[in-house]
N, CA, C and O atoms as a GROMACS GRO file, in nm:
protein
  560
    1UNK      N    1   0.082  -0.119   0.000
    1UNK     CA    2   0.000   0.000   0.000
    1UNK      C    3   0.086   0.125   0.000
    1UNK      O    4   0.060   0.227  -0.064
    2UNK      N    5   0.215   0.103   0.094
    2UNK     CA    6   0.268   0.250   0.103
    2UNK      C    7   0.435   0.217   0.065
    2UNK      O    8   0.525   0.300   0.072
    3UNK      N    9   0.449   0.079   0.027
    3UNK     CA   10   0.575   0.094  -0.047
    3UNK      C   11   0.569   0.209  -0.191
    3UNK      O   12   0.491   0.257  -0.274
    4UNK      N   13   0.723   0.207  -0.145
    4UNK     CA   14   0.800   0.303  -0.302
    4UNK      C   15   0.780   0.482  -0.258
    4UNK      O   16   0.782   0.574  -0.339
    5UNK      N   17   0.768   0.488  -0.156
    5UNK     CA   18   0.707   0.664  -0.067
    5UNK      C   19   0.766   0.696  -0.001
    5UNK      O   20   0.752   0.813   0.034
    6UNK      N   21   0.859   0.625   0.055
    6UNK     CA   22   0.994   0.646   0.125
    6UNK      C   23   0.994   0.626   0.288
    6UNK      O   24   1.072   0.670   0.372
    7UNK      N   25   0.870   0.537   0.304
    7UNK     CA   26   0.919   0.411   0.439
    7UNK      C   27   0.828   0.314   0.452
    7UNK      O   28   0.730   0.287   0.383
    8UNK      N   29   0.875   0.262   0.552
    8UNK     CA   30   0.806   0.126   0.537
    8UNK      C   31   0.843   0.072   0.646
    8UNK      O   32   0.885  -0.044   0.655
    9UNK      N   33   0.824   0.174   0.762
    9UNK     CA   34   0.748   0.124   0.908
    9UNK      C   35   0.648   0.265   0.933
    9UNK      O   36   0.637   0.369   0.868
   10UNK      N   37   0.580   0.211   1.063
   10UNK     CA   38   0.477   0.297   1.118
   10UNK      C   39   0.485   0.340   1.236
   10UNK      O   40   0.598   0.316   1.279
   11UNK      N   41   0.413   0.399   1.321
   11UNK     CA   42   0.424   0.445   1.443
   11UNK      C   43   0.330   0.400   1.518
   11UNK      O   44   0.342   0.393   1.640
   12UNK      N   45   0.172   0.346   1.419
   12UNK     CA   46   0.102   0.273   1.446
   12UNK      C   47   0.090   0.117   1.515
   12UNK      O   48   0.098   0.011   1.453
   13UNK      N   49   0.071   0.134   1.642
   13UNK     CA   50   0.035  -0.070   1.716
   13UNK      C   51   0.066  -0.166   1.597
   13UNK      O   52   0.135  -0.108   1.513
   14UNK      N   53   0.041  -0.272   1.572
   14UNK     CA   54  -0.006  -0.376   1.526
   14UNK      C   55  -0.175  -0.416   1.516
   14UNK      O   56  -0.249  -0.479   1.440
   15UNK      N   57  -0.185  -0.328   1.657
   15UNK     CA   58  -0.359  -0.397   1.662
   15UNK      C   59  -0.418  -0.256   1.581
   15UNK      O   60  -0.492  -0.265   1.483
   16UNK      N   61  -0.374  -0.132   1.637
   16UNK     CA   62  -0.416  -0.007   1.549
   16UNK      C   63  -0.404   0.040   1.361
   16UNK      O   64  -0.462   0.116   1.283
   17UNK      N   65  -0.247  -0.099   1.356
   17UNK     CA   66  -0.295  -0.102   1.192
   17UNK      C   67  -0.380  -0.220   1.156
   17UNK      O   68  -0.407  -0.225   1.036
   18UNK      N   69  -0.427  -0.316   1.228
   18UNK     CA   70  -0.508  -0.406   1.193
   18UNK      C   71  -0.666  -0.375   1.220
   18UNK      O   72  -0.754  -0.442   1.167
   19UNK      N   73  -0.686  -0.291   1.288
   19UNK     CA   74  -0.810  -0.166   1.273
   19UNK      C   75  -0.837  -0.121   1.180
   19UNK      O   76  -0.952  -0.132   1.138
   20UNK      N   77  -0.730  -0.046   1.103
   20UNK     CA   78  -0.732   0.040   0.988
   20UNK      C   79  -0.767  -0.056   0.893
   20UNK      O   80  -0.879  -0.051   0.843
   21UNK      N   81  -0.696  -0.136   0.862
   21UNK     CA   82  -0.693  -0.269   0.768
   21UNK      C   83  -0.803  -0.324   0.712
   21UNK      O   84  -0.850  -0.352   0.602
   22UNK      N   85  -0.836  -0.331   0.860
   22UNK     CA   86  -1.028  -0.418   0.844
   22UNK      C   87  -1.102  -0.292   0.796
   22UNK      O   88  -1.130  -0.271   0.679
   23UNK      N   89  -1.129  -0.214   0.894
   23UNK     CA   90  -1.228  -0.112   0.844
   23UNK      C   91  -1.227  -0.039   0.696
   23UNK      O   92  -1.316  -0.029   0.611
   24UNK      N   93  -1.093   0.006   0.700
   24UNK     CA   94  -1.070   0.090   0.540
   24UNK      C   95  -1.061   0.014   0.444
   24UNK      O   96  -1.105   0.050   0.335
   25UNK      N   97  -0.993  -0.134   0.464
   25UNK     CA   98  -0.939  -0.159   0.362
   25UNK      C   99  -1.016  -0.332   0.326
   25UNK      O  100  -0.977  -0.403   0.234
   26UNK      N  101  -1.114  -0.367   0.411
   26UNK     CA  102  -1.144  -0.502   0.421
   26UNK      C  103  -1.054  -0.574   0.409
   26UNK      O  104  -1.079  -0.665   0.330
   27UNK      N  105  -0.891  -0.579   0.480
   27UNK     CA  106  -0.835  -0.667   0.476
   27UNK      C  107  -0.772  -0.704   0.655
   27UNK      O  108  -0.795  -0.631   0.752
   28UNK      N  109  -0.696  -0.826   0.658
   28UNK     CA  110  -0.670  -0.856   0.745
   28UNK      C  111  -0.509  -0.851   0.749
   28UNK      O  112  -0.454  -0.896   0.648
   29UNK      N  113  -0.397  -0.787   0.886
   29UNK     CA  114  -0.287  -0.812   0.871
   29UNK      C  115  -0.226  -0.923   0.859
   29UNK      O  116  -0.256  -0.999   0.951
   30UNK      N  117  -0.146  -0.971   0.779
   30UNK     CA  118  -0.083  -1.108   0.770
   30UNK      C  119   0.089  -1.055   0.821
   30UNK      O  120   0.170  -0.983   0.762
   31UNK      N  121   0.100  -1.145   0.994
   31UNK     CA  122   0.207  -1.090   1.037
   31UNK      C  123   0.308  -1.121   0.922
   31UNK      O  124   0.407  -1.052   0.946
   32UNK      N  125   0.323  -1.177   0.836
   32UNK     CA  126   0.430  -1.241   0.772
   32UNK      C  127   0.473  -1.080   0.650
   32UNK      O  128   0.572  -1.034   0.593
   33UNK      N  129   0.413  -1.066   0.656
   33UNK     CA  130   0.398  -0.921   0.547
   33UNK      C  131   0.389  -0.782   0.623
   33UNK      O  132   0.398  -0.674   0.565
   34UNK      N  133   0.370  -0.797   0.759
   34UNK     CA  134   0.385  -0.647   0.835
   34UNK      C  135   0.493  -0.548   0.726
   34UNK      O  136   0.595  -0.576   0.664
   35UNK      N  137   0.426  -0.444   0.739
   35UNK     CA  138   0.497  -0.329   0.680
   35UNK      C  139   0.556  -0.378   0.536
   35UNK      O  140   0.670  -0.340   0.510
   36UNK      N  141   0.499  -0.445   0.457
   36UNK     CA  142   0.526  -0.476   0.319
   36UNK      C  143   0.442  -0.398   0.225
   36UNK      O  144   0.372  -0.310   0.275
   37UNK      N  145   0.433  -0.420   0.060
   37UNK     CA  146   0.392  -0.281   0.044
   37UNK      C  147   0.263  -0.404  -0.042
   37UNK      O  148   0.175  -0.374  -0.122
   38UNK      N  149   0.283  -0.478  -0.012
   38UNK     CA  150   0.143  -0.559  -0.084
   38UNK      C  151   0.029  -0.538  -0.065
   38UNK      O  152  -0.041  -0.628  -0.112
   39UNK      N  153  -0.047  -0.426   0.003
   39UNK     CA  154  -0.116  -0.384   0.011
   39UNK      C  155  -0.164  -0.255  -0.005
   39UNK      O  156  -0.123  -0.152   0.048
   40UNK      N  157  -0.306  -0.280  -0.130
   40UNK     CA  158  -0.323  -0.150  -0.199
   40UNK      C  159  -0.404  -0.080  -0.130
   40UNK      O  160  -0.458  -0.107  -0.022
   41UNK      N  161  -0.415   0.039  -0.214
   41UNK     CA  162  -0.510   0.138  -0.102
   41UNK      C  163  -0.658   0.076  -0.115
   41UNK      O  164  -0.663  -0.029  -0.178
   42UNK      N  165  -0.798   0.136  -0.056
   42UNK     CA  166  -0.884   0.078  -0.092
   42UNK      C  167  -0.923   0.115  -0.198
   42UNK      O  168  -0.864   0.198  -0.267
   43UNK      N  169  -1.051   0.045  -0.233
   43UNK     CA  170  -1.063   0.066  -0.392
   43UNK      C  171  -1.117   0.218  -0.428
   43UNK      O  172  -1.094   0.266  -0.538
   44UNK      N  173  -1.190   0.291  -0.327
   44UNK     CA  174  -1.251   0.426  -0.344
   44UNK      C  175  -1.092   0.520  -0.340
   44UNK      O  176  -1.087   0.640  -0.369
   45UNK      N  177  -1.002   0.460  -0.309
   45UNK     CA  178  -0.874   0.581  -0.319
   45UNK      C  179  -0.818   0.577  -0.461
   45UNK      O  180  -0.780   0.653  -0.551
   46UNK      N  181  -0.831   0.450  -0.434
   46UNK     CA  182  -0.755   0.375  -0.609
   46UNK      C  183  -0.802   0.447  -0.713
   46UNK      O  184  -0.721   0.492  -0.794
   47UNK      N  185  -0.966   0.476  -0.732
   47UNK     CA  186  -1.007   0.506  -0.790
   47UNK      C  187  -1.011   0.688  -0.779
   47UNK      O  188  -1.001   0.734  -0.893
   48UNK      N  189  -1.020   0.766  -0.704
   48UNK     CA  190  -0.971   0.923  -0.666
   48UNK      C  191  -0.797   0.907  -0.724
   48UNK      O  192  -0.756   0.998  -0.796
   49UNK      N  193  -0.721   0.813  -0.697
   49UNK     CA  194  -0.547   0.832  -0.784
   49UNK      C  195  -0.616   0.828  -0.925
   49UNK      O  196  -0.628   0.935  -0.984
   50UNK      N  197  -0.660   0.722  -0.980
   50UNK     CA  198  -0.702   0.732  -1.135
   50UNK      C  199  -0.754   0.867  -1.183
   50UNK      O  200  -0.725   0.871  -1.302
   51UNK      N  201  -0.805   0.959  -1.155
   51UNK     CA  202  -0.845   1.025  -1.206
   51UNK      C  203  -0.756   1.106  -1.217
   51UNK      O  204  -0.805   1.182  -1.301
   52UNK      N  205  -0.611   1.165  -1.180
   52UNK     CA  206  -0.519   1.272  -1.169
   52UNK      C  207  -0.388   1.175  -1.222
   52UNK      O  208  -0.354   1.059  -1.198
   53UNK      N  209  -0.336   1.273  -1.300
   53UNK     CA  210  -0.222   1.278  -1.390
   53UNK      C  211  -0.095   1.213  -1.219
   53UNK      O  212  -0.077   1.259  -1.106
   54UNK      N  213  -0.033   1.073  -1.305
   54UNK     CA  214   0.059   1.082  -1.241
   54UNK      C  215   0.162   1.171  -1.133
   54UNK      O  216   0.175   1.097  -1.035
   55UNK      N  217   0.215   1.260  -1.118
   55UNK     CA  218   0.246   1.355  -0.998
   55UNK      C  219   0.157   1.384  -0.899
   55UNK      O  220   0.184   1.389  -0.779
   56UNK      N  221   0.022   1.407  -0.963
   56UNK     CA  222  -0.053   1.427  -0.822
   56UNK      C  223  -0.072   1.292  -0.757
   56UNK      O  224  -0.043   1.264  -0.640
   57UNK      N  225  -0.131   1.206  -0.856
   57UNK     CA  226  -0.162   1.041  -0.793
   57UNK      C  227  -0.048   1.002  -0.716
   57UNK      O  228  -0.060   0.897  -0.652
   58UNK      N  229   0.039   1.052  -0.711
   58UNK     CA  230   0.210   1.005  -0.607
   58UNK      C  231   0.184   1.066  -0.429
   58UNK      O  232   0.198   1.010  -0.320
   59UNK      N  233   0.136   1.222  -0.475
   59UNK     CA  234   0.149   1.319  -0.355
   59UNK      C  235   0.033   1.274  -0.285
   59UNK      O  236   0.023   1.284  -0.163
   60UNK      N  237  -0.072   1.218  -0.371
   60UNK     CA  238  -0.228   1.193  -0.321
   60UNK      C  239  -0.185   1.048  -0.235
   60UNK      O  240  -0.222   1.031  -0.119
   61UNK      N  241  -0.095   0.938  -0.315
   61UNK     CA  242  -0.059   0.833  -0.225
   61UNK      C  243   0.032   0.876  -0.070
   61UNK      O  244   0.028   0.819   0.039
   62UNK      N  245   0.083   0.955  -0.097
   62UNK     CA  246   0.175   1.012   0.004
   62UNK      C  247   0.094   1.086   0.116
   62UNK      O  248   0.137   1.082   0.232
   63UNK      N  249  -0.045   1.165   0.079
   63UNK     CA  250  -0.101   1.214   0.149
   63UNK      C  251  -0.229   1.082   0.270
   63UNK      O  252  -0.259   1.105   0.387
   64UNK      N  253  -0.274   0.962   0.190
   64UNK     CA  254  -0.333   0.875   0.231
   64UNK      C  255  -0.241   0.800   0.309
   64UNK      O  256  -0.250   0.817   0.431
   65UNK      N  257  -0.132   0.700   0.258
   65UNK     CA  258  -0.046   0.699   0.358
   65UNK      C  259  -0.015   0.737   0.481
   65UNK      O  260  -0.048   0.666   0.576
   66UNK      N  261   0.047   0.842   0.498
   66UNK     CA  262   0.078   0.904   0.586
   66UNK      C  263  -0.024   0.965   0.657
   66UNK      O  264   0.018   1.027   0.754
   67UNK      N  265  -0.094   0.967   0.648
   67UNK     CA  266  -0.282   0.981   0.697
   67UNK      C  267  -0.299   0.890   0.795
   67UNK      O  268  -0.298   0.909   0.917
   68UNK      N  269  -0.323   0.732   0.698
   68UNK     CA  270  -0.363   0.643   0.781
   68UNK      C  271  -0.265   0.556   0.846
   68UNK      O  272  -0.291   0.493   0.949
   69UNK      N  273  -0.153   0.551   0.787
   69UNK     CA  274   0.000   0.472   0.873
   69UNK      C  275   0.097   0.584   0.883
   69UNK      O  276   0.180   0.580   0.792
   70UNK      N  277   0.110   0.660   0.945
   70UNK     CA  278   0.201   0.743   0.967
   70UNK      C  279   0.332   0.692   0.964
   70UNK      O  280   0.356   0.626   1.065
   71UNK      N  281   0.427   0.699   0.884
   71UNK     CA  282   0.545   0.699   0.888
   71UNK      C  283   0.654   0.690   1.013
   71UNK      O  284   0.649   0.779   1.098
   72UNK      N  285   0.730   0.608   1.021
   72UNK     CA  286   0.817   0.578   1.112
   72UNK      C  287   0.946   0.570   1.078
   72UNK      O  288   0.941   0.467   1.011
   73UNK      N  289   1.158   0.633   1.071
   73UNK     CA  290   1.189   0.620   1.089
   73UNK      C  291   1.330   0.558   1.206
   73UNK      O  292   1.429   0.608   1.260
   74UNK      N  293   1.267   0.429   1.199
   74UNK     CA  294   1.372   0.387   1.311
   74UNK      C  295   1.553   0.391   1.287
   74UNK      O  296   1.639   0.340   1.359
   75UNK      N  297   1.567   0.452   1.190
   75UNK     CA  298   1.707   0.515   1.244
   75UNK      C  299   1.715   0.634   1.280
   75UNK      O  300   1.826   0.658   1.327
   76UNK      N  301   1.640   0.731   1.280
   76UNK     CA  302   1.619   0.887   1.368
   76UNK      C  303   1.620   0.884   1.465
   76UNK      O  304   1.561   0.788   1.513
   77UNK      N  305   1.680   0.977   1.556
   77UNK     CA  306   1.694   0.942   1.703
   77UNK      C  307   1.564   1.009   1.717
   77UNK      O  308   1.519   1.086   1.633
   78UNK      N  309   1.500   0.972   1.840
   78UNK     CA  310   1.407   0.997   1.830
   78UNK      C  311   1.254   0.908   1.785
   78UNK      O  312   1.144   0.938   1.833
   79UNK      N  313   1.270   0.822   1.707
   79UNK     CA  314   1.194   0.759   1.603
   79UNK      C  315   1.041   0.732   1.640
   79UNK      O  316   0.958   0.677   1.567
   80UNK      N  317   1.020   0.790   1.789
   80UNK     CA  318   0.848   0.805   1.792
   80UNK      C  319   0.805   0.908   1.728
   80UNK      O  320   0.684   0.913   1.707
   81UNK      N  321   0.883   1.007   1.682
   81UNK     CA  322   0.818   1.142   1.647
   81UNK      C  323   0.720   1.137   1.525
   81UNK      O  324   0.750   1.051   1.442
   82UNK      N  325   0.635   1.194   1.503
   82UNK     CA  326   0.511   1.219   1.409
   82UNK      C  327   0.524   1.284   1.301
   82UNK      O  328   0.512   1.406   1.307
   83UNK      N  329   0.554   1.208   1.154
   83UNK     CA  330   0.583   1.236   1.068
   83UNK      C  331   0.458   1.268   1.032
   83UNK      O  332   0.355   1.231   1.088
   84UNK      N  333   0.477   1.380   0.884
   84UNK     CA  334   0.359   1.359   0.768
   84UNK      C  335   0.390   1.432   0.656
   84UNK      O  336   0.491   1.502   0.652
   85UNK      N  337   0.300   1.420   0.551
   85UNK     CA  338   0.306   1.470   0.425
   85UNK      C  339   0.317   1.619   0.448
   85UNK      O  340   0.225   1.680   0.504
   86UNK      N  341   0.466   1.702   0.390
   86UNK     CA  342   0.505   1.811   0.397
   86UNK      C  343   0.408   1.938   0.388
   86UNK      O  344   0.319   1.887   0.319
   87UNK      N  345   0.380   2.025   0.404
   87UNK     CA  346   0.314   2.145   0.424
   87UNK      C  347   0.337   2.140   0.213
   87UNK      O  348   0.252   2.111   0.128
   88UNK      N  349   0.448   2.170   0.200
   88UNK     CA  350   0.484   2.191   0.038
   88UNK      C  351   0.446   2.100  -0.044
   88UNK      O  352   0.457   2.131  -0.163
   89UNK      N  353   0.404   1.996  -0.021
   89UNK     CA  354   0.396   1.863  -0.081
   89UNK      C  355   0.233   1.898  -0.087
   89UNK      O  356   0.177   1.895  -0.196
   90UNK      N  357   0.150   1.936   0.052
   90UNK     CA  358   0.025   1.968  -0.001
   90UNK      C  359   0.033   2.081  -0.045
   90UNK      O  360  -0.058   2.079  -0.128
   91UNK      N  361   0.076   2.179  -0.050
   91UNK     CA  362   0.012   2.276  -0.138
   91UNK      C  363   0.048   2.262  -0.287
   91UNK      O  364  -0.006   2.333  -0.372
   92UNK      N  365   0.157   2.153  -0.319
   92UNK     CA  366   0.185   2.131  -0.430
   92UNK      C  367   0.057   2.058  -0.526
   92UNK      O  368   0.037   2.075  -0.646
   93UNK      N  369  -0.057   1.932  -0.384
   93UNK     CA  370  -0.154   1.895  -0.432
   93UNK      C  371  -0.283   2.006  -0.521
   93UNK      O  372  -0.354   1.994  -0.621
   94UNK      N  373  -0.260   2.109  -0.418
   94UNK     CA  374  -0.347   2.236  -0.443
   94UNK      C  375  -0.335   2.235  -0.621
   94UNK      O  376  -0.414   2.217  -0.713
   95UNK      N  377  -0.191   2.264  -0.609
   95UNK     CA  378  -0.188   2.339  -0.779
   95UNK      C  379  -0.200   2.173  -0.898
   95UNK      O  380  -0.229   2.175  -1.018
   96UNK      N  381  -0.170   2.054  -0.818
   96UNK     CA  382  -0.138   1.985  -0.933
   96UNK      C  383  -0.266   1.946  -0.970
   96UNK      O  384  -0.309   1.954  -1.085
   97UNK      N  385  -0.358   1.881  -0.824
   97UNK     CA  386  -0.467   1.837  -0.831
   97UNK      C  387  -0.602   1.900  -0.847
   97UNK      O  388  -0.679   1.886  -0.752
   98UNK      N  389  -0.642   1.964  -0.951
   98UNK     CA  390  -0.748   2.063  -0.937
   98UNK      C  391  -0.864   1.999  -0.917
   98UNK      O  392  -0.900   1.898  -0.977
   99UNK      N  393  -0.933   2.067  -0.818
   99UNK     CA  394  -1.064   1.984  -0.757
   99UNK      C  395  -1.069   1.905  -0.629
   99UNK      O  396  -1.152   1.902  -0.538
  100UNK      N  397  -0.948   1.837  -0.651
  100UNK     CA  398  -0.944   1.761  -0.508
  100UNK      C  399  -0.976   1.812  -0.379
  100UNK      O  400  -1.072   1.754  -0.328
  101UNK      N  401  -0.914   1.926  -0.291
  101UNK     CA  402  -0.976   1.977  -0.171
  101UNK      C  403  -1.086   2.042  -0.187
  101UNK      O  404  -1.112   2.118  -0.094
  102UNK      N  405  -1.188   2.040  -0.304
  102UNK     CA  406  -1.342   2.059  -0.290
  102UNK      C  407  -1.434   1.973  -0.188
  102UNK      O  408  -1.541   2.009  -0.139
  103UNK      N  409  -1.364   1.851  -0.168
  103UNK     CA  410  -1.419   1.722  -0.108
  103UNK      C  411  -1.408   1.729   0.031
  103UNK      O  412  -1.459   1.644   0.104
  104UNK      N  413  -1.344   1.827   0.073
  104UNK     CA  414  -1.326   1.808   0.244
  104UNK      C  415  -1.387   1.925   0.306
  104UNK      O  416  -1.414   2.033   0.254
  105UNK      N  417  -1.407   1.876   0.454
  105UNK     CA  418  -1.460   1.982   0.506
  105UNK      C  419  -1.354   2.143   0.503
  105UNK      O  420  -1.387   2.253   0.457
  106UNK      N  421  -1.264   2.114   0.548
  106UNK     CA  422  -1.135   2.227   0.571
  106UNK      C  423  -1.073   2.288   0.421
  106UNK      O  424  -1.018   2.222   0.333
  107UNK      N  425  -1.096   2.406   0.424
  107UNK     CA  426  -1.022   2.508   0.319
  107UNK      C  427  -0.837   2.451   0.300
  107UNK      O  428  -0.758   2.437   0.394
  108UNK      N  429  -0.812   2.431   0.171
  108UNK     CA  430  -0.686   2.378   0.128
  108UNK      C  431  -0.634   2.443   0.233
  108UNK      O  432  -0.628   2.372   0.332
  109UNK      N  433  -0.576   2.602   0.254
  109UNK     CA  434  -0.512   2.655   0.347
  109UNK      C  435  -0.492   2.631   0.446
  109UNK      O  436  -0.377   2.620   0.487
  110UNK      N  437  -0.642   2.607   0.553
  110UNK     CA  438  -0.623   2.530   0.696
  110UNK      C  439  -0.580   2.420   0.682
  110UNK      O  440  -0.488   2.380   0.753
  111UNK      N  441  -0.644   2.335   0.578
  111UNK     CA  442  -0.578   2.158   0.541
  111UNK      C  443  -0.431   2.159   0.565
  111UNK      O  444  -0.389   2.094   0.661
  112UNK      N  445  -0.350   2.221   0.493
  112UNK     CA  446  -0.203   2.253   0.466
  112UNK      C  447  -0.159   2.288   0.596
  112UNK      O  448  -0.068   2.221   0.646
  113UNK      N  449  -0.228   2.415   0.679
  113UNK     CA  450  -0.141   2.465   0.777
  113UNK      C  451  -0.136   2.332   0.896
  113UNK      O  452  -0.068   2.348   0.998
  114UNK      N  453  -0.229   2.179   0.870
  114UNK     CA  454  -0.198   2.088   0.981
  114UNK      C  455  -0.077   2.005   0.933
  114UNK      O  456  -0.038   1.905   0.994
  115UNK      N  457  -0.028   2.045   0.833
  115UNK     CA  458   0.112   1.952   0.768
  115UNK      C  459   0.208   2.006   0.861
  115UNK      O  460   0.186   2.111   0.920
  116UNK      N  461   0.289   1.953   0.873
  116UNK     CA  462   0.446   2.009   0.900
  116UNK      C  463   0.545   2.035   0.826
  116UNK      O  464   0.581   1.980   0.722
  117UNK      N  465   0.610   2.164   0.912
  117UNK     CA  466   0.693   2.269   0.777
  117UNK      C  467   0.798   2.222   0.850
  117UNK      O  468   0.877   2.317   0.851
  118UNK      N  469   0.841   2.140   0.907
  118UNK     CA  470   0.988   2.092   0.967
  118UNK      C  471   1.091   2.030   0.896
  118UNK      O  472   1.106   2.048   0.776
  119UNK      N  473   1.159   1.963   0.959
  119UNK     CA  474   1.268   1.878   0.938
  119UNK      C  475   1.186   1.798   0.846
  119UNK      O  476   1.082   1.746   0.888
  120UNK      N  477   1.237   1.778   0.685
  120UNK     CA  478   1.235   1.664   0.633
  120UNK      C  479   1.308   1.529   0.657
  120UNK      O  480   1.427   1.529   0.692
  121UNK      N  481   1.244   1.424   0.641
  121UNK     CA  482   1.273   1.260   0.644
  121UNK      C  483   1.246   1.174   0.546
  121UNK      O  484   1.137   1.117   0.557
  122UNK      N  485   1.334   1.137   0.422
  122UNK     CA  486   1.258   1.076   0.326
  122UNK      C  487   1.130   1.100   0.275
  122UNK      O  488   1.040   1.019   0.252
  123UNK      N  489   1.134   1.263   0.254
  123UNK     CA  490   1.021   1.307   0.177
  123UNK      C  491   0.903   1.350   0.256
  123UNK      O  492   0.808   1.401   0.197
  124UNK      N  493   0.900   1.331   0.403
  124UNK     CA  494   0.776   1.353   0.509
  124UNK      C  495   0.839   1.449   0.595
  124UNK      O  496   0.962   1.448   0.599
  125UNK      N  497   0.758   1.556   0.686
  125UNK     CA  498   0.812   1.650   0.768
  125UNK      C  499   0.749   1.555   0.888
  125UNK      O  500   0.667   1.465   0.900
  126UNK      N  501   0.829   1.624   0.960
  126UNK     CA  502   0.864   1.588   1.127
  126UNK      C  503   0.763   1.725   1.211
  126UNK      O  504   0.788   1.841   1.179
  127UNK      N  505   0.668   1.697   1.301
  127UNK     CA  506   0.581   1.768   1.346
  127UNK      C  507   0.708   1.766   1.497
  127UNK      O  508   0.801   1.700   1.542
  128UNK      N  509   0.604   1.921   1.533
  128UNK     CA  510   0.655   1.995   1.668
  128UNK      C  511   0.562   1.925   1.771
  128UNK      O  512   0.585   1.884   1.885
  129UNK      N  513   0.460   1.925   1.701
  129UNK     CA  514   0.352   1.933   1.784
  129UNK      C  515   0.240   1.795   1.704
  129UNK      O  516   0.250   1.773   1.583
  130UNK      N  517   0.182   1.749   1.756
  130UNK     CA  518   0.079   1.669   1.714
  130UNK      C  519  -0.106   1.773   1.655
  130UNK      O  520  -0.169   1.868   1.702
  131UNK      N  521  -0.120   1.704   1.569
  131UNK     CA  522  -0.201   1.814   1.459
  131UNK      C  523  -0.297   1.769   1.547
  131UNK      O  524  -0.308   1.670   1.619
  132UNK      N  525  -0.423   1.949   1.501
  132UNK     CA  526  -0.530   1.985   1.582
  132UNK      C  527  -0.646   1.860   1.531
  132UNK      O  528  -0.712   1.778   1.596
  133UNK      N  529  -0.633   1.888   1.390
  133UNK     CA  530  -0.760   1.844   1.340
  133UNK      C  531  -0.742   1.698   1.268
  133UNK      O  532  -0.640   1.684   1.201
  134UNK      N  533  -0.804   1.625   1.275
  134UNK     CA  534  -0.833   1.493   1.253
  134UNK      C  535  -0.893   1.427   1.142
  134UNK      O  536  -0.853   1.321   1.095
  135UNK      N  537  -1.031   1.518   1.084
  135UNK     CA  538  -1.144   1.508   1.010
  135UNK      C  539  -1.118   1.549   0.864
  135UNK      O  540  -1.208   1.543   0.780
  136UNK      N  541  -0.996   1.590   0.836
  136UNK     CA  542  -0.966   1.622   0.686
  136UNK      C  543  -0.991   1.481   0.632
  136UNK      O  544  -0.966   1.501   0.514
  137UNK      N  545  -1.026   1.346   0.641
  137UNK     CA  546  -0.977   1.223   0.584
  137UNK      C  547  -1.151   1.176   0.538
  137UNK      O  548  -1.186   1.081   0.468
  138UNK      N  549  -1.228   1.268   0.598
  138UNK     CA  550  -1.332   1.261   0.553
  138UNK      C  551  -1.419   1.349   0.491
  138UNK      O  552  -1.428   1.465   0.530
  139UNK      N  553  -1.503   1.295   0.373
  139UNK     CA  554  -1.559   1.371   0.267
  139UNK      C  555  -1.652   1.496   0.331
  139UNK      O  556  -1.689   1.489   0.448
  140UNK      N  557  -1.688   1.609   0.248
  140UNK     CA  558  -1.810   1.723   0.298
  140UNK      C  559  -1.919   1.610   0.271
  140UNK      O  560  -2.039   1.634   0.291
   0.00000   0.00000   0.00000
């Protein structure tokens, strides 16, 4: 699902990505495959990437991802800290993806200002702080 995006651990339980799994994705974790990328997004995302020109369909995977498995580097000191899809990376969605933040409750701008403008990590910023809002992941 989130191989080739630049990680491939989480910060997420085992039981908290096997939550996600079932609910979003009707699937079940198979410990043997933890953090492997054999698993696609669900089919309603699959189908929102199809519709946008390659570059955005990358940032849009990067933005779901890191949404629902938050990113984990375990060689960062540090490595509980709370990654996510860059502040620049969404506003890059803004210009690539036209239409897309019509669908959410939150104005692209507020959407963006819950990214982090920090320290990059393989393509994801590093938060100060843990984000206010929660509910961008669901439709108006």
């Amino acid at each position: 699902m989130c191989g080739n995006i630049g990680y491939n651990y989480t910060i997420m339980t085992r039981e908290s990505q096997n939550r996600i799994l079932k609910t979003s994705f009707r699937k079940h974790l198979d410990m043997d495959t933890l953090n492997q990328s054999d698993y696609s997004l669900p089919e309603w995302a699959e189908k929102q990437l199809s519709k946008y020109k390659p570059e955005c369909a990358k940032l849009l995977r990067k933005l779901y991802c890191s949404a629902w498995l938050p990113p984990c580097f375990p060689e960062e000191k540090g490595s509980s800290q709370y990654y996510s899809l860059c502040q620049s990376d969404c506003k890059k969605i803004g210009r690539l993806c036209p239409g897309f933040f019509d669908k959410f409750p939150l104005e692209e701008a507020e959407f963006c200002s819950e990214h982090a403008n920090e320290k990059a990590v393989n393509g994801f910023c590093e938060h100060s702080r843990w984000p206010l809002k929660v509910a961008y992941l669901f439709s108006k």
